[in-house]
C-alpha positions as CSV (number, residue, x, y, z in Angstrom):
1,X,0.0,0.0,0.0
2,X,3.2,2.1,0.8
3,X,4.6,2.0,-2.7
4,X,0.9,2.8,-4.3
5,X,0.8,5.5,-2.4
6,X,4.6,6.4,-3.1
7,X,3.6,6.4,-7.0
8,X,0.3,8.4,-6.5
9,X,2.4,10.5,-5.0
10,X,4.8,10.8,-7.9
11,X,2.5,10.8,-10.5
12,X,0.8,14.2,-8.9
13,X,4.2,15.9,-8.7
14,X,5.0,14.9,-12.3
15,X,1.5,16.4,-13.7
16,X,2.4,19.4,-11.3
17,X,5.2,19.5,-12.8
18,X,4.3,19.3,-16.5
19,X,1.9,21.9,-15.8
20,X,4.4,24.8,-14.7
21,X,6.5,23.9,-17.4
22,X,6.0,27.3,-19.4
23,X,6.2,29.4,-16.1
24,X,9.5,27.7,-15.3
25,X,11.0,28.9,-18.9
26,X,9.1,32.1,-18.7
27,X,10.8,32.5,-15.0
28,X,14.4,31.5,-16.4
29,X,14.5,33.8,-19.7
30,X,13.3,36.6,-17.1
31,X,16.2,35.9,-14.8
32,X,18.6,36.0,-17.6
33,X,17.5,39.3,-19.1
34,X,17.2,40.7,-15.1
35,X,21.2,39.9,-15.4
36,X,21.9,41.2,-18.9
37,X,19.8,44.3,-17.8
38,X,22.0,45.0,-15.0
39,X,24.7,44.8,-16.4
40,X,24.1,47.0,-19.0
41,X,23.0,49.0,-16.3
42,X,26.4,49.1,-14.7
43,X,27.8,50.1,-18.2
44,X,25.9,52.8,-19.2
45,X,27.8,56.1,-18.3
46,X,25.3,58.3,-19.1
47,X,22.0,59.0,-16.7
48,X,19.2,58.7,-20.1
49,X,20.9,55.3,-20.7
50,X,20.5,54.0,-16.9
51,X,17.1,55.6,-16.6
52,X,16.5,53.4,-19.7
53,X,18.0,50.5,-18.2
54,X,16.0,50.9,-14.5
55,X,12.7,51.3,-16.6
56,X,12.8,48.3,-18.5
57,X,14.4,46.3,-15.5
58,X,11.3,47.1,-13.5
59,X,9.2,46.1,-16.5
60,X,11.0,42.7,-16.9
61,X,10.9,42.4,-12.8
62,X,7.1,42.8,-13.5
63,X,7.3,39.6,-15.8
64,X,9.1,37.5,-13.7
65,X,7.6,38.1,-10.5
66,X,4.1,36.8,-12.2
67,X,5.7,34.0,-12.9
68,X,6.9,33.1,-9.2
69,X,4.1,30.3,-8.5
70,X,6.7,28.4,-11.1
71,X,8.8,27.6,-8.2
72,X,5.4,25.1,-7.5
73,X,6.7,23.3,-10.2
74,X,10.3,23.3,-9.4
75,X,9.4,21.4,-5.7
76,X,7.3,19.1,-7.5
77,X,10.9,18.4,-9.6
78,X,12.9,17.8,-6.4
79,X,9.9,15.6,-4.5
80,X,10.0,13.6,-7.8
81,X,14.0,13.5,-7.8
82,X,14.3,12.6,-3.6
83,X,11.5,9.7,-4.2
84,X,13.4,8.3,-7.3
85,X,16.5,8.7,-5.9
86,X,15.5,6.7,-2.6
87,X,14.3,3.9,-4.7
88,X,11.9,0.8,-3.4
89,X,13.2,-0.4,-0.5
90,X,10.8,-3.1,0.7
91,X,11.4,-6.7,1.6
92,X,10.0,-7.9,-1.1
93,X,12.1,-6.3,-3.9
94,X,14.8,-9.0,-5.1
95,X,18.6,-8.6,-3.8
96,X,21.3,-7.6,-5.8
97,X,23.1,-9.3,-7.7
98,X,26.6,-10.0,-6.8
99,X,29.4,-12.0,-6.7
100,X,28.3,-14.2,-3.5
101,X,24.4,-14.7,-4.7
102,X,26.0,-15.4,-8.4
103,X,28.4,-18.5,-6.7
104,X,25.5,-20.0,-4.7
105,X,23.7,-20.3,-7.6
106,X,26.0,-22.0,-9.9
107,X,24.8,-25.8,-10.4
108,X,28.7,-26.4,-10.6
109,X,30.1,-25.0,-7.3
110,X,27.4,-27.9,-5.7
111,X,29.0,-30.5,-8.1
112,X,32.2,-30.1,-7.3
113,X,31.7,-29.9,-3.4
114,X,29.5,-33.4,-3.9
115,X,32.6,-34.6,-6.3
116,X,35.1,-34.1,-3.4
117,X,33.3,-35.9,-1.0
118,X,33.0,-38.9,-3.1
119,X,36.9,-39.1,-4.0
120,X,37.6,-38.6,0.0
């Protein structure tokens, strides 16, 4: 019941996720230009050209502030990535394979034990 639950779970933070898809670009590409516009800013030498610079920072701001609720979507991406990460980890799941379950499970390591005690 824990794993259904566990993948109910996963599948709402994926449709979450898939759903602030375009607010999460919209959020980045507003970022970005809120970078390039200060830096222009801090190049401009004159005071028209960072008047400029503020006005249209503030209107990009605008942008990406409506956009915020996009960071919904980004904590749906980090539920989905600690849950996959963390993996099943019930007793029913098979072990691992390695090299001690791979020998008791050779037909010919039993063979060869039964072959020894018949040449004794």
């Amino acid at each position: 019941m824990k794993t259904f639950l566990l993948f109910l779970a996963a599948i709402v933070a994926l449709f979450v996720f898939l759903m602030n898809v375009g607010p999460l670009i919209l959020l980045g590409v507003g970022v970005f230009l809120l970078y390039v516009i200060f830096k222009q800013f801090v190049k401009a030498t004159t005071t028209g050209a960072k008047v400029m610079w503020i006005i249209l920072g503030l209107i990009v701001l605008s942008m990406t502030v409506s956009n915020l609720f996009a960071l919904v979507g980004l904590l749906a991406l980090y539920v989905l990535y600690v849950m996959f990460r963390r993996g099943p980890k019930e007793e029913g799941m098979p072990p691992e394979k390695n090299r001690s379950t791979q020998r008791t499970r050779d037909p010919f390591t039993n063979f060869e034990q039964q072959w020894a005690e018949l040449n004794k």
